[in-house]
N, C-alpha and C positions, 0 to 999 in steps of 0.2 A: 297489379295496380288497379286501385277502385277506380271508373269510370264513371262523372256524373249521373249519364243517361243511368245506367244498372241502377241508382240510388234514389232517384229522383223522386219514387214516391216514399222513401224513408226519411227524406229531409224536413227539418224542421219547417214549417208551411211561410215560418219568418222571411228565413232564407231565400225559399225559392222566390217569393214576391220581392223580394231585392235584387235577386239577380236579375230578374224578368224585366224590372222596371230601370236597371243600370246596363242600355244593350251594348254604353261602348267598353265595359268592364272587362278583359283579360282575365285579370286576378281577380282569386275571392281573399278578402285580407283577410287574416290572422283572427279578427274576434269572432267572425263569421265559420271562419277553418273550424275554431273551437267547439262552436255550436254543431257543426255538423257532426263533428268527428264522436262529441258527446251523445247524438242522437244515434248516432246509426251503430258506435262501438266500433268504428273503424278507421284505420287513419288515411289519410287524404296524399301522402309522401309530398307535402309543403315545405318549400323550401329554404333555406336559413333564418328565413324574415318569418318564417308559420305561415306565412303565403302560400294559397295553390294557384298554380297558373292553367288555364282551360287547356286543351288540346287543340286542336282543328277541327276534328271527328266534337269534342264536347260543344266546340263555339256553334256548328253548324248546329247540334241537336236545342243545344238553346235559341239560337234563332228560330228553329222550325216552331220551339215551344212558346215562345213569344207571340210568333203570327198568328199560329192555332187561339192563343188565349185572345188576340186582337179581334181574331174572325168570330169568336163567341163558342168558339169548338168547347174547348179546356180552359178549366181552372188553376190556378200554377201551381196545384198539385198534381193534377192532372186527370182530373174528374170529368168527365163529361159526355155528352151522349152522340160523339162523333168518331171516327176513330185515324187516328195518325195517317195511316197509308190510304184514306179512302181521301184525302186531301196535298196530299205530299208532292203533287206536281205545282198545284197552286201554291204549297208555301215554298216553293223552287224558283217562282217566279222573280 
């Protein structure tokens, strides 16, 4: 099963700036599913509706990538000149 985090710098740069800025989002709907699934050439295992639902493991890694982009670390591609784990107790906070 694809897992976000694995993809996240394959994803369409649309996306991630949606998911990023929609933090109480679960699902990514169906036109969004599309999107990704077209960029990356993989499928998402979405559910009857074309719906993905996050995991626990994804919701955390997008919160961590939220705060990071908040603190000026990363771009919600995930560019930037700081690096995840040198920060990771502060986005724990």
């Amino acid at each position: 099963m694809t897992n976000i985090s694995s993809i996240w710098t394959r994803i369409d740069p649309g996306v991630q700036q949606w998911v990023l800025e929609n933090p109480g989002c679960v699902v990514l709907p169906r036109t969004l599913v599309n999107r990704v699934e077209a960029t990356i050439g993989e499928s998402l295992h979405a559910d009857a509706h074309g719906e993905y639902w996050f995991s626990g493991e994804e919701l955390i890694f997008l919160k961590a990538r939220r705060r990071a982009q908040e603190l000026g670390g990363y771009t919600a591609a995930g560019q930037g000149d700081r690096r995840f784990h040198d920060h990771a107790e502060m986005l724990d906070r």
